[in-house]
N, C-alpha and C positions, 0 to 999 in steps of 0.2 A: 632496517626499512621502517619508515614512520607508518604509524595505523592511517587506513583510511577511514574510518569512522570511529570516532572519540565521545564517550560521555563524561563531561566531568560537573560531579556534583548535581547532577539533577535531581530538584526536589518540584511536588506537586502536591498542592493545597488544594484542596476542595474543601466548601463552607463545615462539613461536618467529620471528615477524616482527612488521613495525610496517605494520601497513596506512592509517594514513592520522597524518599529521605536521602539523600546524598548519593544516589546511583552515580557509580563510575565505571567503566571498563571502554575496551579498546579491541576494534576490529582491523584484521591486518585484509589486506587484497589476496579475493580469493581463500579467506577461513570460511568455514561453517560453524555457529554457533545454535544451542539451541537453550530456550529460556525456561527454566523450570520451574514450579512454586504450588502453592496453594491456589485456591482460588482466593482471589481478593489481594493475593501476594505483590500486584503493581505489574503483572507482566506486558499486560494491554496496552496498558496505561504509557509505560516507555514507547513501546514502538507506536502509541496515536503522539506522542509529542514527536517524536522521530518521524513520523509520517503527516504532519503539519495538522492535526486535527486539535491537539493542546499543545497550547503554548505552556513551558516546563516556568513554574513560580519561581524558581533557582536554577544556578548553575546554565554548562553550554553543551552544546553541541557541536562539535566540530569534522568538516569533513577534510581530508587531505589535509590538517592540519589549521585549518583557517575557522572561524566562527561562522556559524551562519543561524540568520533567522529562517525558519520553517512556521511561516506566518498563516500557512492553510496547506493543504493541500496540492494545491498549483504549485507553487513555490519548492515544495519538497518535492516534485515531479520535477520542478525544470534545474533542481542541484541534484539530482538524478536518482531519488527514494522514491520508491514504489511501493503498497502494503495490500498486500490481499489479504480483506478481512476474514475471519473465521466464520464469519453470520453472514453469507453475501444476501444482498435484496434481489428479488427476482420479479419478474414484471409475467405473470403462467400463460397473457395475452398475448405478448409479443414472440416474435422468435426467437429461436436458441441464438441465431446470428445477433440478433438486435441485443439481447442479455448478455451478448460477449463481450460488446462494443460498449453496454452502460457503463455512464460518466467519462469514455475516454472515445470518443466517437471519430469514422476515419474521416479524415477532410485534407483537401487538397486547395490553397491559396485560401483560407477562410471558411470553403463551399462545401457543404457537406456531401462525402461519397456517397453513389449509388450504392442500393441492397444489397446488390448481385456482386459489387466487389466486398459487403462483409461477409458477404455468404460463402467467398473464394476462400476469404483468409480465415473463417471461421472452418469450412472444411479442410483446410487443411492442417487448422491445429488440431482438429479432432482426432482424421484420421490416423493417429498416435493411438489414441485413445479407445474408440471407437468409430468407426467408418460407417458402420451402420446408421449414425445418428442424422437426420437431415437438419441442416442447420438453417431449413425456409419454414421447416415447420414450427410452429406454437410450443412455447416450449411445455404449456400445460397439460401435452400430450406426452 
């Protein structure tokens, strides 16, 4: 069975260091991997090129086997990578619902959904979690 996600040779220049040098490896469908290192070790650094934030100075990326540009973040969302960061931003004004939905917002033909349907789908991922949590309130509460 061929990997669904392939790295080969990715290297990343930055003007004063080199954070990542000939990275290769290979995910098959359905592995878990987890990335280990120091800090400053480049681990970030892979998955922001892998999640469209750096474009890799070398080498490719490929998914299913085929190359692909992950020119931003859109683009890596719509060849179907997703990356949740470690440091998420949090907005303490707005609500928990509204901080679920930041940068990826529900919209229906273009038009942005009403509140009350993020507030649906944000209760319901909580209540996993926490049901207690209101997800109308601020989340700076």
């Amino acid at each position: 069975m061929s990997p669904r996600l392939q790295f080969q040779g990715i290297s990343k220049l930055f003007p004063a260091v080199r954070a990542l040098d000939g990275v290769s490896f290979s995910v098959g469908a359905g592995e878990i991997h987890g990335l280990l290192g120091e800090n400053g070790a480049g681990k970030s650094t892979l998955l922001r090129v892998l999640s469209g934030v750096y474009r890799p100075t070398a080498g490719s990326v490929l998914i299913d086997g085929k190359p692909v540009t992950l020119a931003n973040p859109v683009a890596a969302r719509a060849a179907g990578v997703a990356m949740i960061h470690q440091e998420l931003q949090q907005v303490p004004r707005l609500s928990v619902a509204q901080n679920m939905f930041l940068g990826h917002p529900l919209t229906r033909g273009g038009i942005f959904v009403a509140s009350r349907e993020q507030e649906r789908r944000a209760a319901e991922a909580l209540a996993a979690i926490d049901p207690s949590i209101d997800p109308a309130a601020p989340l700076g509460t």
